[in-house]
N, C-alpha and C positions, 0 to 999 in steps of 0.2 A: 492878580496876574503879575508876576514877574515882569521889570524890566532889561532883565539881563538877556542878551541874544542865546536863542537855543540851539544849540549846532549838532547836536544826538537826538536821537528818537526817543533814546531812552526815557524813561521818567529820572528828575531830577529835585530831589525835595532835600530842604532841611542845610545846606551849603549854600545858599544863593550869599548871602554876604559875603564867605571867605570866596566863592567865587568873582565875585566880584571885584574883592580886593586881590586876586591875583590877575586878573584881565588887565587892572588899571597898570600895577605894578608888570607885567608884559607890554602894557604898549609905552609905558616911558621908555623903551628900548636901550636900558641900562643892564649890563650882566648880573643874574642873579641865580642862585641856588636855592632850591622850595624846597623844605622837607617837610614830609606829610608823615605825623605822628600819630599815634592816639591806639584803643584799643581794636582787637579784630570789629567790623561789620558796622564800622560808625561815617564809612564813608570816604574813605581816603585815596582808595582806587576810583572810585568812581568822581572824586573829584577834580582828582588828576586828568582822569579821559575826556573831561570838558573841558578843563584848559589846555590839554593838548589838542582837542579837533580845535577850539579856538584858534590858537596860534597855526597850526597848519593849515585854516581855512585865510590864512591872513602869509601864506607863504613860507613859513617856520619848519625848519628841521626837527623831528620830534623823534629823541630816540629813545627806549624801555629799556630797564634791565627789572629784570620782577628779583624777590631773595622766593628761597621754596625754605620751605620748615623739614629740619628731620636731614638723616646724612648722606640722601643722595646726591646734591649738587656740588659740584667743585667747588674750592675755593676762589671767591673772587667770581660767582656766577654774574653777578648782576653787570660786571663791568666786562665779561667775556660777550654775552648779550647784545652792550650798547655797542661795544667796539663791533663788533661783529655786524653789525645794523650801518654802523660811520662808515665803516671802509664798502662797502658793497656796491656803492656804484660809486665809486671814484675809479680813476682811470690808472695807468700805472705811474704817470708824471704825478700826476695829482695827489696820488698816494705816497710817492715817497714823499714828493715837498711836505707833504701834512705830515708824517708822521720824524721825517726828520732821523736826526740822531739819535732818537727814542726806540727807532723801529727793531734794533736787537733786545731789546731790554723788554719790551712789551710781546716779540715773540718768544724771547725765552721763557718767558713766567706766565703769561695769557694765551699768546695767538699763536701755535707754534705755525698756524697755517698762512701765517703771514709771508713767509718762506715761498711758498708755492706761486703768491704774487712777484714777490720782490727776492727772487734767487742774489742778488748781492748782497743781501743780510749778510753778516759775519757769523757764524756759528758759535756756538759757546756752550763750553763747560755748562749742567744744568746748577746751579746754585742757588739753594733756597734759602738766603741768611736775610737777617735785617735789612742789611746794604743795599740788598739786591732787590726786595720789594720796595724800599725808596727808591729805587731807580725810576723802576715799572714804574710805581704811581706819580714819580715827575716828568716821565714822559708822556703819562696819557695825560696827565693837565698840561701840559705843550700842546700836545694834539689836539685836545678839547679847545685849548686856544687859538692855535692853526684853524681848526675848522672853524670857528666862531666869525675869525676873520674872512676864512675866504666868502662865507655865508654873507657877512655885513658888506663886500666890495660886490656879492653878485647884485645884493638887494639893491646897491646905490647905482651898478649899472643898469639894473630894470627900471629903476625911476628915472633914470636920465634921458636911458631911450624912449619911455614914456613919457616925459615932457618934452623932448623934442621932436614928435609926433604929432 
């Protein structure tokens, strides 16, 4: 029997090490990026969804963007996805502080419905050059770092208020 905690119903075979080595490396609560390689059906979704119910049984933000195969999905689905999952229940103060001076550059080329939240957007010429998707992806890693932060000051206010209870 395994002793790694089981947090899905599912059946889980044949990952228990690397899940393991990614539980550990999640609770040193240092920033990190996982990429889960390999061929189709070897396990890498489902390894993933254990350490996501992990981390979100432990209080964690856990956001998805899947890739789909073949020419239907836009480009940049995966990151339309996660953004689209980040901002959903932010408020509209909270949405703009998070997304900042990014917020035109990420609705022009991702979210046009960003717009619809935060009518102060500045509109813009649509431009599809280099320039302009460096923009986009320095604003969503702002953002990714915005949110990262506000997530680290709510968790250190829930433990504060929890030890001072």
């Amino acid at each position: 029997m395994s002793s790694i905690p089981r947090f899905t119903s599912a059946l889980f075979v044949g990952r228990e090490r690397e899940l393991a080595v990614l539980q550990t490396a999640w609770q040193a609560g240092q920033g990190r990026v996982v990429l889960f390689v390999g061929e189709p059906g070897i396990g890498k979704t489902r390894t993933a969804e254990e350490l996501a119910t992990y981390a979100q049984s432990r209080g964690a933000q856990v956001l998805w963007g899947r890739c789909y195969e073949g020419d239907a999905a836009p480009a940049f689905w995966p990151w339309v996805q996660i953004l689209r999952a980040a901002i959903r229940d932010l408020d509209h103060e909270a949405l703009s502080t998070t997304l900042a001076s990014g917020a035109a550059d990420i609705a022009q080329l991702l979210l046009p419905e960003l717009r619809e939240r935060l009518p102060q957007i500045p509109s813009a010429a649509v431009v599809d050059s280099p320039q302009a998707r460096f923009r986009m992806f320095d604003s969503i890693a702002r953002f990714v770092e915005h949110l990262t932060r506000r997530a680290s000051r709510h968790a250190e206010q829930t433990r504060e208020t929890t030890r001072s209870r």
